[in-house]
N, C-alpha and C positions, 0 to 999 in steps of 0.2 A: 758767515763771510769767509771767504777763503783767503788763505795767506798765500804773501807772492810770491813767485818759485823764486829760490835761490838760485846764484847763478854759482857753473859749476867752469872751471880754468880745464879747456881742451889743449890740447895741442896737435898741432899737425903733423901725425904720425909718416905720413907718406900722399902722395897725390901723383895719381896718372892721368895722361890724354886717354880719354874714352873715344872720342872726336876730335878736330879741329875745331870745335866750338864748344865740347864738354868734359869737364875736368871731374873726377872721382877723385874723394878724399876720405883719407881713412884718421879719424878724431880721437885720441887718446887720454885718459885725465891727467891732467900735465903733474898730480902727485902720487901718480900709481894707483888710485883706489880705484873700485868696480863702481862702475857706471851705471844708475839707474835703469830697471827695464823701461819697456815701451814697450804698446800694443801696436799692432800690422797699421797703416796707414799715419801713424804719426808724424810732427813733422818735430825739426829742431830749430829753435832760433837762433842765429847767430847776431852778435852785432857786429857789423861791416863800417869802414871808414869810408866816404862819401869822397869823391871832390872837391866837392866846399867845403874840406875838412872836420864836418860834423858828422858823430857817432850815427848808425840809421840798424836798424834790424833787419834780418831778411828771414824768411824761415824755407825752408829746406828739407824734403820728406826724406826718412829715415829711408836708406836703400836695400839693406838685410836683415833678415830678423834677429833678435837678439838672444841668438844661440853664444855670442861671446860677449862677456860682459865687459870685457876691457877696450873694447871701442865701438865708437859708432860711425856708421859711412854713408856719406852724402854723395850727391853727384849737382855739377853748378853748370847752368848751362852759361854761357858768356853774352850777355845781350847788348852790344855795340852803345843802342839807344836807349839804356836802362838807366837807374839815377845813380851807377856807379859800385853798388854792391859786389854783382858777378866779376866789373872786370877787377876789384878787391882783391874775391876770393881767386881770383886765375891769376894773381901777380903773387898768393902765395905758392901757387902751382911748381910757376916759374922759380922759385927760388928767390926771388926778391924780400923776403922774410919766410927763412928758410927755419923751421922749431918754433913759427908764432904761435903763441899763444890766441890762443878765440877763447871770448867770452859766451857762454852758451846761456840761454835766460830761459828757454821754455821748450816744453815738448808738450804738440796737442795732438 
């Protein structure tokens, strides 16, 4: 049986407009330690605030490979009519929670 990942405290090191619809985001361990590898297609989960105010997960493929071990980079695309995750993650973009923290659960 496999044990459940531990979840690991990111922070949102930096985030640019890629697009007017997608946001790139550079994820740092919010205690300075090295960041687990990953192999080429992986993805990251994050948990995102909903809405309806409840916790939801989203995962998000890892965008470079992990030639640096002290961050990982995502890219979100903003989906108007999604269940609220992307426009989450684009209100940290924005500076609306500007050094949040993201809780990260898995990489598959």
């Amino acid at each position: 049986m496999n044990a459940a990942p531990s979840m690991l405290e990111l922070v949102v090191a930096s985030a640019s407009a890629l697009t007017p619809a997608i946001k790139a985001f550079v994820l740092r361990s919010a205690n300075g330690e090295t960041l687990p590898p990953f192999e080429p297609g992986a993805h990251l989960g994050v948990q995102v605030m909903q809405p309806n105010g409840q916790a939801g997960q989203r995962a998000y493929s890892l965008a470079r490979p992990h030639d640096d071990s002290d961050r990982y980079e995502i890219a979100v695309l903003h989906e108007p009519d999604g269940a609220g995750g992307s426009a989450w993650m684009h209100g940290l973009a924005e500076g609306t929670h500007p050094g949040h923290e993201v809780e990260h659960l898995s990489r598959s």
